[in-house]
C-alpha positions as CSV (number, residue, x, y, z in Angstrom):
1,X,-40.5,115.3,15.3
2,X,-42.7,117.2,17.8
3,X,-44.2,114.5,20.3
4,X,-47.8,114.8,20.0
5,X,-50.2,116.0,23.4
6,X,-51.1,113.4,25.8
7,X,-55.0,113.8,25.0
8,X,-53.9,112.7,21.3
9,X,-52.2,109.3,22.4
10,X,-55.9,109.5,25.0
11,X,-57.9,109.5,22.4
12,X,-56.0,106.6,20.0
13,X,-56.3,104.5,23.1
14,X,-59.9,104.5,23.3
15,X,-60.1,103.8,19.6
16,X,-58.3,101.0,20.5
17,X,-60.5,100.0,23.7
18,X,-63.7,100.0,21.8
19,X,-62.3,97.8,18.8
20,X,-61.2,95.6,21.7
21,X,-64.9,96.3,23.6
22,X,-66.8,95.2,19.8
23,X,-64.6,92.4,19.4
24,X,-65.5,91.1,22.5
25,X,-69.0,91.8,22.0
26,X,-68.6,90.2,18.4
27,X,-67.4,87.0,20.2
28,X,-70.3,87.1,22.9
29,X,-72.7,87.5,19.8
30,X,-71.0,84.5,18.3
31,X,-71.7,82.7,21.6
32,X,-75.1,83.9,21.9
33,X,-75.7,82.3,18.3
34,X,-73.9,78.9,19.3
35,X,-76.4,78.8,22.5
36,X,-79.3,77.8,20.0
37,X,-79.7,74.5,20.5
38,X,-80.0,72.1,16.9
39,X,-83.0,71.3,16.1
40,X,-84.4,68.1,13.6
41,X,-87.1,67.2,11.2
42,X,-88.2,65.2,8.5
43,X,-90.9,65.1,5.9
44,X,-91.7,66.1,3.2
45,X,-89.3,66.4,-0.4
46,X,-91.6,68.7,-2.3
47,X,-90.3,72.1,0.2
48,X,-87.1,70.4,1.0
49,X,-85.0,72.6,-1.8
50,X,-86.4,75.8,0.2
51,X,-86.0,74.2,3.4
52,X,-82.3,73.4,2.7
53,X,-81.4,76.7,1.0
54,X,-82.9,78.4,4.6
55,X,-81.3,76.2,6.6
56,X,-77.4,77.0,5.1
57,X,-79.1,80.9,5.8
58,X,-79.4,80.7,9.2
59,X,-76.4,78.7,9.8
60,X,-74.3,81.2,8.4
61,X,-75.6,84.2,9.7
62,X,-77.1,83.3,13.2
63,X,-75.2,80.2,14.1
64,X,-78.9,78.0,14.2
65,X,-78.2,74.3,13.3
66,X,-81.6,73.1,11.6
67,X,-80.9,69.0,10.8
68,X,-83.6,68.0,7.9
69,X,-84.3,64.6,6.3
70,X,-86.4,64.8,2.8
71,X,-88.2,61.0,4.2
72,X,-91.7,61.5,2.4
73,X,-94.5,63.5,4.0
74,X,-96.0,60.3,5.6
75,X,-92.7,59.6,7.4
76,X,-92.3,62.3,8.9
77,X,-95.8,63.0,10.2
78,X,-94.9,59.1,11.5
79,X,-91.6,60.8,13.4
80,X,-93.4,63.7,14.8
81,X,-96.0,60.9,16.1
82,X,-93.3,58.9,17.8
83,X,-91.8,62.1,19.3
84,X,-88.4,61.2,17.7
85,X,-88.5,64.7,15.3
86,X,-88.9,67.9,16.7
87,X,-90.5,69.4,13.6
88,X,-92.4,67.3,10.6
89,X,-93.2,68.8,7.2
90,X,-96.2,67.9,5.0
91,X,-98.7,68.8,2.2
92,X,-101.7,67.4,3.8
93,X,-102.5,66.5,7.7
94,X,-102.6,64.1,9.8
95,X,-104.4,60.8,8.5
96,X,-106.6,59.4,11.1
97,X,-107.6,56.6,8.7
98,X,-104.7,56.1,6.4
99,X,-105.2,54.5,3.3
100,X,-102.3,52.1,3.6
101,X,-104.2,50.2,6.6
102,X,-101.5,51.5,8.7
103,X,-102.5,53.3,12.6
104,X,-104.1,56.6,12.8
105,X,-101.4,59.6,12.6
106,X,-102.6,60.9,16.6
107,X,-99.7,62.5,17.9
108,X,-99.7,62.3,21.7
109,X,-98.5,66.3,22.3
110,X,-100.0,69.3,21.2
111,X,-99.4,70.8,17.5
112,X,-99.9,72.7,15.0
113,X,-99.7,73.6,11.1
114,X,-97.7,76.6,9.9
115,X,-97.9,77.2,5.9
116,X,-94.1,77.6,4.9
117,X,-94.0,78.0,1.5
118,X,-96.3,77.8,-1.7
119,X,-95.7,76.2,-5.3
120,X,-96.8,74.7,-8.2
121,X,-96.8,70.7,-8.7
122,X,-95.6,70.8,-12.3
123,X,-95.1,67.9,-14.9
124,X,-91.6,67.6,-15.6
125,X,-91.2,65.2,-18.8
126,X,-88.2,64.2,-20.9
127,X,-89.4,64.0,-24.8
128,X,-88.0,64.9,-28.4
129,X,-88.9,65.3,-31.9
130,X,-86.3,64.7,-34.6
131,X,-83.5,64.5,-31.9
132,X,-84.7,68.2,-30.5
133,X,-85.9,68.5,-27.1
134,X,-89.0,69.4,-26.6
135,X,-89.4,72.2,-24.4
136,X,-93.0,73.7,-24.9
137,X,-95.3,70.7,-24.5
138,X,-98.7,71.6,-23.6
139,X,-101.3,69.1,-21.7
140,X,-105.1,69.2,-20.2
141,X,-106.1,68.2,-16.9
142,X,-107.4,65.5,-18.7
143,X,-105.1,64.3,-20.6
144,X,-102.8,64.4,-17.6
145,X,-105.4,62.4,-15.5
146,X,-105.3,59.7,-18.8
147,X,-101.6,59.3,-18.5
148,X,-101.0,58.9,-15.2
149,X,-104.2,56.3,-14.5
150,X,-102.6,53.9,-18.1
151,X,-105.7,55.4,-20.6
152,X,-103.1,57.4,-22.6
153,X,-100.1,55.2,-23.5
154,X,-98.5,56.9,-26.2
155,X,-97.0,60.4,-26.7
156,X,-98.6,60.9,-30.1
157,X,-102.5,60.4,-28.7
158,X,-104.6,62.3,-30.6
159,X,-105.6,64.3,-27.1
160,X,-101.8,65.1,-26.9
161,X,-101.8,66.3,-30.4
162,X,-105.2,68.5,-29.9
163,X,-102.9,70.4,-27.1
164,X,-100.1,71.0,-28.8
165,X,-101.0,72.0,-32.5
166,X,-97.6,73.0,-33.1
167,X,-95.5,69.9,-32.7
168,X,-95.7,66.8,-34.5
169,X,-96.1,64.3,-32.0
170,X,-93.5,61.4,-32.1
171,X,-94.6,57.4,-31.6
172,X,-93.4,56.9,-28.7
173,X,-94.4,54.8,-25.4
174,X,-95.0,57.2,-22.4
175,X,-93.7,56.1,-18.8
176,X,-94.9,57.7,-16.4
177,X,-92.7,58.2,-12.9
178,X,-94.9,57.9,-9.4
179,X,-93.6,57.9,-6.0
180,X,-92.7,54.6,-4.4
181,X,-93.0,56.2,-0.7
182,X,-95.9,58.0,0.6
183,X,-95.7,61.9,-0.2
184,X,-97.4,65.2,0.2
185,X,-96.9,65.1,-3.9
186,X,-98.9,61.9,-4.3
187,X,-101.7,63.2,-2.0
188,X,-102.2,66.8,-3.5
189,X,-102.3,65.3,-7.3
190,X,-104.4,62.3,-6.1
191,X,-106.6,65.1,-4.6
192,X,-106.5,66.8,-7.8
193,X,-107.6,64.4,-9.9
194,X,-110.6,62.7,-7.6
195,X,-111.8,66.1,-7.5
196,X,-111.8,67.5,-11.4
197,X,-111.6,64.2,-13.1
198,X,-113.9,62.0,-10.4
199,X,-114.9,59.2,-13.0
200,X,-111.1,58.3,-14.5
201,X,-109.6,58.2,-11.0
202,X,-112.6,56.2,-9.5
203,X,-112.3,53.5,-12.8
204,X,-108.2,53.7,-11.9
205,X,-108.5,52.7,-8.5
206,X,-110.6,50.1,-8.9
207,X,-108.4,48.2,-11.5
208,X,-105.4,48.3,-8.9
209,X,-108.1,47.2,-6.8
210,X,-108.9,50.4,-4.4
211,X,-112.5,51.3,-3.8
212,X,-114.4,53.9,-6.6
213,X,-114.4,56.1,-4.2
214,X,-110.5,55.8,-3.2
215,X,-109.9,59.8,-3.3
216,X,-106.9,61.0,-2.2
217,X,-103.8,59.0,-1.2
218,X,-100.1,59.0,-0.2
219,X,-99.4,56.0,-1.9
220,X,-99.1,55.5,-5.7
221,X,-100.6,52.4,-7.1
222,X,-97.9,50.8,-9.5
223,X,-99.1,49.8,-12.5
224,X,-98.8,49.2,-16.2
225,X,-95.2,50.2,-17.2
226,X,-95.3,53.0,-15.1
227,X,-91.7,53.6,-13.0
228,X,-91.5,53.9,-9.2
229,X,-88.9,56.2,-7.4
230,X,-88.2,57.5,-4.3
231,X,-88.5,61.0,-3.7
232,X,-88.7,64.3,-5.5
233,X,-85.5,64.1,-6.3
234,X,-85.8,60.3,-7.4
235,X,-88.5,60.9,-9.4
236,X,-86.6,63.6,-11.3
237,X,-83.4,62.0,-11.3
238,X,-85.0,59.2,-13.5
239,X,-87.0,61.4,-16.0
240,X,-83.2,63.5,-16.4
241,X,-81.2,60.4,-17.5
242,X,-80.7,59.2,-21.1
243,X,-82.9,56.6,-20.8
244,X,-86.3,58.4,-19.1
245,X,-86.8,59.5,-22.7
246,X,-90.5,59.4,-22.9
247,X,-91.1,59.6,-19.6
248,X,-93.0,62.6,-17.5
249,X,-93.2,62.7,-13.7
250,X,-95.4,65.0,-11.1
251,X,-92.8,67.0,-9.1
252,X,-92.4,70.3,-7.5
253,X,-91.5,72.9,-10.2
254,X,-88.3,73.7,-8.2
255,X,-86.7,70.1,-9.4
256,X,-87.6,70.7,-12.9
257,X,-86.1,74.6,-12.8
258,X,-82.8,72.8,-11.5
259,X,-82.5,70.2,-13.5
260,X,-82.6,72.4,-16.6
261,X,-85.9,70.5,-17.8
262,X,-89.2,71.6,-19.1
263,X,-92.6,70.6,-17.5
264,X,-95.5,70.8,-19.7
265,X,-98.1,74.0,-19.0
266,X,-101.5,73.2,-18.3
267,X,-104.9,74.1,-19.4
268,X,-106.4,76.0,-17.0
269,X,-110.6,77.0,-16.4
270,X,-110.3,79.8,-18.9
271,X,-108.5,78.3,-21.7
272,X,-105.0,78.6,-21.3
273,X,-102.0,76.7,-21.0
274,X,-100.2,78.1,-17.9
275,X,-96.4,77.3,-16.3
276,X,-96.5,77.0,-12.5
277,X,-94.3,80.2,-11.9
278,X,-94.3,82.3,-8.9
279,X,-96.4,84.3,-9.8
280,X,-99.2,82.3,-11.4
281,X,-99.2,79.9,-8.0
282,X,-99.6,83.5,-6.8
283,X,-102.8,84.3,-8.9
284,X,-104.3,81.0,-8.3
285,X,-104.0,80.7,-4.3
286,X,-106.4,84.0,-4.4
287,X,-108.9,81.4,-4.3
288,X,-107.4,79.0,-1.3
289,X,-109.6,78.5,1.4
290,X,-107.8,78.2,4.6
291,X,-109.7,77.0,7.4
292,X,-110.1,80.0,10.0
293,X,-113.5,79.4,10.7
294,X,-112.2,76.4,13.8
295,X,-110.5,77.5,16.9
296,X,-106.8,78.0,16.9
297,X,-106.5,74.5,19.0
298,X,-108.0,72.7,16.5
299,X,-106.3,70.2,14.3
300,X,-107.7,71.7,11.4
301,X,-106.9,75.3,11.5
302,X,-104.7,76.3,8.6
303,X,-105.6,73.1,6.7
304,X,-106.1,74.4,2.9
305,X,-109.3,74.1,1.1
306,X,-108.2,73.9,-3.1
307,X,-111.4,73.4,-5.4
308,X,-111.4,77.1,-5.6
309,X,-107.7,77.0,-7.1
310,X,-108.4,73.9,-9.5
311,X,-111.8,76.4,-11.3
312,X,-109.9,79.8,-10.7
313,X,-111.8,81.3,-13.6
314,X,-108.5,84.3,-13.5
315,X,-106.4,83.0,-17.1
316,X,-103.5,83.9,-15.1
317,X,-104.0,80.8,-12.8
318,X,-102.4,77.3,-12.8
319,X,-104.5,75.2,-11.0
320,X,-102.3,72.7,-9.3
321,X,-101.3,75.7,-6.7
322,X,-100.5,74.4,-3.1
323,X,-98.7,75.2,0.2
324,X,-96.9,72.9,2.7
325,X,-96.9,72.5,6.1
326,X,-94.5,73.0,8.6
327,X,-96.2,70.8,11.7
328,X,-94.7,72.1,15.3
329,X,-95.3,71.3,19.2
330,X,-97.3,73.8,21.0
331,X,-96.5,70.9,24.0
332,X,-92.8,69.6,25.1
333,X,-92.5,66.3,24.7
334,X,-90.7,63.5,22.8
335,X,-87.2,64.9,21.8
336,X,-88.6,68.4,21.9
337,X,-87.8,71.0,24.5
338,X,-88.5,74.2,25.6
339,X,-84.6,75.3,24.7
340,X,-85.4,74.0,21.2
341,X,-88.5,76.1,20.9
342,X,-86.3,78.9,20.9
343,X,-84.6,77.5,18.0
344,X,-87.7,76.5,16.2
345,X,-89.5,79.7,16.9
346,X,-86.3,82.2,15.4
347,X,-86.6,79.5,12.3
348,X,-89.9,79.7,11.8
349,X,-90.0,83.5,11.7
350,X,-87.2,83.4,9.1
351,X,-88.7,80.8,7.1
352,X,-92.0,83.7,7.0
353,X,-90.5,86.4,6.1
354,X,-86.9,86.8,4.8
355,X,-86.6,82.9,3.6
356,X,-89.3,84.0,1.3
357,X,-87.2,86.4,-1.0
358,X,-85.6,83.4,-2.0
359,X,-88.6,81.5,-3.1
360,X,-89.3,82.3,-6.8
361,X,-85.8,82.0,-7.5
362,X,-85.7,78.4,-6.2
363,X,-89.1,77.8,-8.0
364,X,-91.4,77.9,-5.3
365,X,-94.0,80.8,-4.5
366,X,-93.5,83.1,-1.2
367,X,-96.6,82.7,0.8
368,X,-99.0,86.0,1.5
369,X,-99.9,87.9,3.7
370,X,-102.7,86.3,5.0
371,X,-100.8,83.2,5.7
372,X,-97.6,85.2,7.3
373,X,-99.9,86.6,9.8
374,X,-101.6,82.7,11.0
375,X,-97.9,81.4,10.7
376,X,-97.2,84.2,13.4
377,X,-100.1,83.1,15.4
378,X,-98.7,79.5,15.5
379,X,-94.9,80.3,16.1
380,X,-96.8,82.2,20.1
381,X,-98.1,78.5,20.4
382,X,-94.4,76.8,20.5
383,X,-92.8,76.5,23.8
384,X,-89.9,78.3,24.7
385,X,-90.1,80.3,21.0
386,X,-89.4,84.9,21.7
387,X,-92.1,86.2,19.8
388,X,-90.8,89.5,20.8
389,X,-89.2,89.6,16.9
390,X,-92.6,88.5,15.4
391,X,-93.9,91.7,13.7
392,X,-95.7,92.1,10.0
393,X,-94.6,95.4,9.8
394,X,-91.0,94.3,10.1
395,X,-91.4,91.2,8.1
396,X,-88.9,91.6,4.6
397,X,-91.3,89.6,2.5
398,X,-92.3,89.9,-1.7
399,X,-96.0,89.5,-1.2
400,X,-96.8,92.4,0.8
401,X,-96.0,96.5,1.6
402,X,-97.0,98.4,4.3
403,X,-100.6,99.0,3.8
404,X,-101.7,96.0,1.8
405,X,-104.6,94.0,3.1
406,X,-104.1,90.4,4.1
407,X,-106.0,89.4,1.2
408,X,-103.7,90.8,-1.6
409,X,-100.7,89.9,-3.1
410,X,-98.3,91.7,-5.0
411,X,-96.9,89.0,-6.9
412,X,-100.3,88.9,-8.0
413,X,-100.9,92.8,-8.6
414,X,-97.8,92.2,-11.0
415,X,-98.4,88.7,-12.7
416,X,-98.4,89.4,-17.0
417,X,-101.6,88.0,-18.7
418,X,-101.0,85.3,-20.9
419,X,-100.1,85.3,-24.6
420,X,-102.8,84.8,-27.1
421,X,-100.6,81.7,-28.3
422,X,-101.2,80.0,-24.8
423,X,-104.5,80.0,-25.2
424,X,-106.7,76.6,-27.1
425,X,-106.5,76.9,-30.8
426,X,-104.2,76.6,-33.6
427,X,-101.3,78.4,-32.4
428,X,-98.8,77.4,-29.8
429,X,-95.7,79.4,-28.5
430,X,-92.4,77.8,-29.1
431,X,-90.9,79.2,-25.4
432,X,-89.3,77.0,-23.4
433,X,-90.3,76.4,-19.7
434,X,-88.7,76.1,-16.5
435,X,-85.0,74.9,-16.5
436,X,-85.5,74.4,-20.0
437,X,-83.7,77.8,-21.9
438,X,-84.1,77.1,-25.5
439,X,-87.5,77.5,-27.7
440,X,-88.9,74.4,-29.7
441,X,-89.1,74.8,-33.4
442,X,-92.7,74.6,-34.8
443,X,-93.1,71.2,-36.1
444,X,-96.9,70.5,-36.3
445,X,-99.4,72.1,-38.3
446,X,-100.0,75.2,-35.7
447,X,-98.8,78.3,-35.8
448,X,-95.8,79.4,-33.4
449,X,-95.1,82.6,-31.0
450,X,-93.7,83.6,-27.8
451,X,-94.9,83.5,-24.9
452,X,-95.4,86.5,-22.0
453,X,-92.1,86.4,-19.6
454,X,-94.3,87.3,-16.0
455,X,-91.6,85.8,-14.1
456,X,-88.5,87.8,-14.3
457,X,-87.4,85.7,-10.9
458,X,-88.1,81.9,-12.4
459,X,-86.3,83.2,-15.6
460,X,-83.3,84.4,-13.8
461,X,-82.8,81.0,-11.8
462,X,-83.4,79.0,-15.0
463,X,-80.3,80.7,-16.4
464,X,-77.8,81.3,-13.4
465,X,-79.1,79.0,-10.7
466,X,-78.2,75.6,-11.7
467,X,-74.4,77.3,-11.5
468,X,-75.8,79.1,-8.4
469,X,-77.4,75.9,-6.6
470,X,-74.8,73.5,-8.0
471,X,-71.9,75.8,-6.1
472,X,-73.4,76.2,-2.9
473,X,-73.9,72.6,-2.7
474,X,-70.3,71.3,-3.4
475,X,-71.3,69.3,-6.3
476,X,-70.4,68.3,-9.8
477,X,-70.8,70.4,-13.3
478,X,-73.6,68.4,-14.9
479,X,-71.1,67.0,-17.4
480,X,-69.7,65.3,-14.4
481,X,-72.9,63.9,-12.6
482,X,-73.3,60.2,-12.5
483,X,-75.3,58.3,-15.2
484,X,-77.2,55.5,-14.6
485,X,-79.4,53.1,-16.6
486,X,-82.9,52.4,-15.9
487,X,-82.3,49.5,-13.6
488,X,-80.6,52.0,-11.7
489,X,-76.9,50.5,-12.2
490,X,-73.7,53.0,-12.6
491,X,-72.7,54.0,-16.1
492,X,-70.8,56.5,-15.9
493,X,-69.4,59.7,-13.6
494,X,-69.7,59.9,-9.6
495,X,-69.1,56.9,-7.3
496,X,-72.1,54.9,-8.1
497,X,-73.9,56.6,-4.8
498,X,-76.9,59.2,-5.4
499,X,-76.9,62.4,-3.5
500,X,-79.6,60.8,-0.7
501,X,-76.5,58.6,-0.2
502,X,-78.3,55.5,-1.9
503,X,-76.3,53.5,-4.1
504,X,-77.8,52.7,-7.9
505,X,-80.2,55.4,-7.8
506,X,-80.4,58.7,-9.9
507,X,-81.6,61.4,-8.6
508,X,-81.6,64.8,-9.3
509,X,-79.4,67.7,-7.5
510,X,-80.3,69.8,-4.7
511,X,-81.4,73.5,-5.7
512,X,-79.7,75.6,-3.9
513,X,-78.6,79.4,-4.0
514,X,-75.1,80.8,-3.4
515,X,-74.8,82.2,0.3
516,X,-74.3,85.8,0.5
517,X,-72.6,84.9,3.6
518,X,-73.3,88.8,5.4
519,X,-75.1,88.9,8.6
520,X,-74.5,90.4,12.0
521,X,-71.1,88.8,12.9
522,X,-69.9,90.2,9.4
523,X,-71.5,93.9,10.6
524,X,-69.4,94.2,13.7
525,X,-66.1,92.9,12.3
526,X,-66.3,95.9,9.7
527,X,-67.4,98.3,12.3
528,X,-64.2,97.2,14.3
529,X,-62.0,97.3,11.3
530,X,-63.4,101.1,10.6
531,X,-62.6,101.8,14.1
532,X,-59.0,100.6,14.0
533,X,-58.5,102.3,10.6
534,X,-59.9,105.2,12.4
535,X,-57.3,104.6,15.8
536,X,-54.1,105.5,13.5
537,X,-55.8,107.8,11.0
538,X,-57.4,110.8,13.1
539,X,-55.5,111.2,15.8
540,X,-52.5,112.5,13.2
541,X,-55.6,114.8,11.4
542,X,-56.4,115.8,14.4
543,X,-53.1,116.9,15.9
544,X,-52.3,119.2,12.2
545,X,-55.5,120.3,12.8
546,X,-55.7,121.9,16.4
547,X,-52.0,122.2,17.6
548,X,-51.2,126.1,17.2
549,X,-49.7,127.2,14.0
550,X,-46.8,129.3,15.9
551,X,-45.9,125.4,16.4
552,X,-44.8,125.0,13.1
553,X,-41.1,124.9,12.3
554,X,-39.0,128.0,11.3
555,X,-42.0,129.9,12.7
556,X,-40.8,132.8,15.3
């Protein structure tokens, strides 16, 4: 065998040098990643499926730990008052007079709101006809206000049966599921009704013995038969069981899509019954008003403004459409430090952009434009945060394209109208919502049809994400999960401990995605493997290539 030149053997060394050289950068990389200090929060439970989904993100691919606690919205604006969180997230602000008597919510450092994500608080509900699930149910802002303030006690009402010509409405007691703990939920549907249904809610809390004018609050009043649970996932847990038959809960729409349960569309300012999707959140937060007109300092800049969203006059709409909060230091203090600001700042810019593919298909809207770019503006305001990556025109999210003006949305460019049998009358369409797959036979004395599929995304996580969100979190099939009754006490399945890590409560599972599990690290590994591949490969193709063909043997 004819020894090859030296400058062949030259050149497979330095193959093998600069595998060596990216493999060493790989592992500086890896350090670099580890150097992010963790970072903690608490708060809110209506984002916290987003939230946790983003943080698995950007522990896998950028080495960022991001701790979170799903406490209720008014515990963690309490821990980012106390300086014991570094980050809080809510749906409403701070509450200089809260409503519970408790002390005003005045932090003693400097922050600031960021909108993280957007989405719809739906009306998950757990009800059949002639042992078939319904999955179609159809309800006013009206009637929703009756249920939930003990005016509307049964399911077969004749306001219930007005909405929902198409099913025959059963006899049966309603229970409706309220927070025990104070929540961003609480306060944005409390808002909701004081503002579009003044009157009911006034009479309401004056029979729990609140003012006329109580308006919005964290706290549910208890009353009648109505069911108190903690958290989103609480609140969903129960209505899931066998026994929250009859039962119907307010809840992000993400909890619902997981759970594989309808939520009831609502009748919106032109007439018809809408789903909280992606894109109708989309179509109904063209009407937000987001406080711009104060200085950035102030502790009101970004706060929302919603009566626009509740009378969207766009059929497209669905008019319990919010944002929440993400509330950060612009001042070290407490537990927070410049180092974390780095952490915080890199999150932030994550959550803004790429996080929000992810959105829709965890049933949540990705913000726009115009709230991308004041998010930007507050991530410069955190200590310690590089702001040298904060850039629309690089920013991978849905809403937008280069070109678009802050004030448009493409989720909303795209959104399907209605179909006719959404709108008031005598025909109702028989397709399911949500997490719930199947269609409900007509039953009633309306006519049937389907309805328009705007939201390929939501559709897509009905069917493959409870599989999706169920893998990446490590737990059960559903025909495995726990069953309790409605004391709470373990029937069946698990180890009689919920997933907060509460005994004798049911709660529903965490909606998550699977974890592509590709990001920079992964890049340079297969750039080193190619160049390894490419250390014993070319230098042989190169030597047949160049070496002179009286070199061959035989030749003379």
């Amino acid at each position: 065998m004819t020894p090859q030149p030296r400058w062949i053997r030259a050149i497979r060394a330095l193959f093998v040098l600069a595998v060596v050289v990216i493999l060493g950068l790989s592992g500086t990389l890896s350090a670099q990643a580890v150097s992010y200090d963790p970072i903690t929060g608490t708060g809110s439970t209506w984002s916290q499926n987003a939230l946790d989904q983003w943080r698995k993100n950007v522990a896998s691919n950028y080495g960022m730990t991001v701790n979170y606690s799903g406490v209720g919205s008014s515990a963690g604006r309490r821990d980012f008052v106390a300086g014991n969180v570094d980050f809080a997230v809510s749906e409403i602000p701070f509450q200089t007079a809260p409503e519970d008597g408790s002390a005003p919510e005045v932090p003693s450092r400097g922050y600031a709101y960021m909108p993280i994500v957007a989405g719809g608080t739906s009306f998950m509900y757990n009800l059949k006809i002639g042992g078939v699930r319904v999955s179609n149910l159809r309800l006013s802002g009206e009637v929703v206000t009756k249920i939930f303030t003990g005016v509307i006690t049964k399911w077969n009402d004749p306001a219930i049966q007005t909405d929902n010509p198409g099913l025959a409405m059963p006899d049966k007691g309603i229970v409706p599921v309220v927070r025990s703990d104070g929540s961003g939920s609480t306060a944005q549907f409390s808002l909701w009704m004081s503002k579009q249904y003044n009157s009911l809610w006034g009479a309401f809390c004056v029979k729990v013995g609140k003012p006329a004018s109580c308006g919005l609050t964290s706290q549910y009043p208890t009353y009648g038969n109505a069911k108190a649970q903690s958290g989103s996932a609480g609140v969903a847990g129960y209505v899931a069981q066998d026994y929250g038959e009859g039962a119907i809960t307010y809840v992000e729409y993400s909890y619902a899509l997981k759970a594989g349960f309808p939520v009831a569309k609502v009748l919106n300012t032109a007439g018809y019954y809408v789903e909280p999707t992606a894109n109708s959140v989309a179509v109904a937060l063209l009407q937000a008003k987001i406080k711009t007109d104060v200085p950035v300092t102030s502790p009101d800049y970004l706060t929302q403004i919603l009566d626009g969203v509740y009378n969207n006059p766009d059929p497209r709409t669905y008019p319990l459409s919010s944002y929440s909060y993400m509330i950060v230091p612009t001042e070290v203090g407490g537990v927070f430090t410049a180092k974390k600001g780095l952490t915080l700042g890199a999150f932030a810019n994550y959550m803004l952009c790429e996080g929000q593919q992810q959105a829709a298909a965890l049933g949540y809207s990705p913000l726009p434009m115009n709230l991308v770019l004041a998010g930007f503006e507050q991530i410069k305001r955190v200590p310690g945060a590089d702001v040298s990556g904060v850039d629309i025109n690089n920013c991978n999210n849905p809403t937008f394209k280069a070109g678009d003006s802050p004030s448009s949305n493409q989720l909303a460019v795209t959104a399907l109208q209605p179909a006719a049998c959404d709108k008031v009358g005598t025909s109702q369409c028989v397709t399911g919502t949500a997490g719930a797959t199947d269609d409900t036979p007509t039953s009633g004395t309306g006519t049937g049809g389907a309805a328009a599929n705007g939201d390929p995304a939501a559709a897509a996580a009905a069917s493959a994400g409870t599989a999706a969100g169920a893998g990446a979190a490590g737990t059960a099939p559903a025909a495995a999960a726990p069953v309790y009754d409605e004391n709470g006490a373990l029937v069946s399945g698990g180890s009689g401990t919920s997933g907060t890590g509460v005994a004798g409560t049911a709660v529903a599972s965490p909606f998550t995605l699977a974890d592509n599990g590709w990001g920079a690290q992964q890049s340079i590994m297969l750039f080193a493997g190619a160049l390894l591949v490419g250390s014993a490969v070319l230098p042989p193709v190169l030597w047949r290539r160049l070496k002179p063909r009286g070199a061959k043997a035989g030749t003379k």
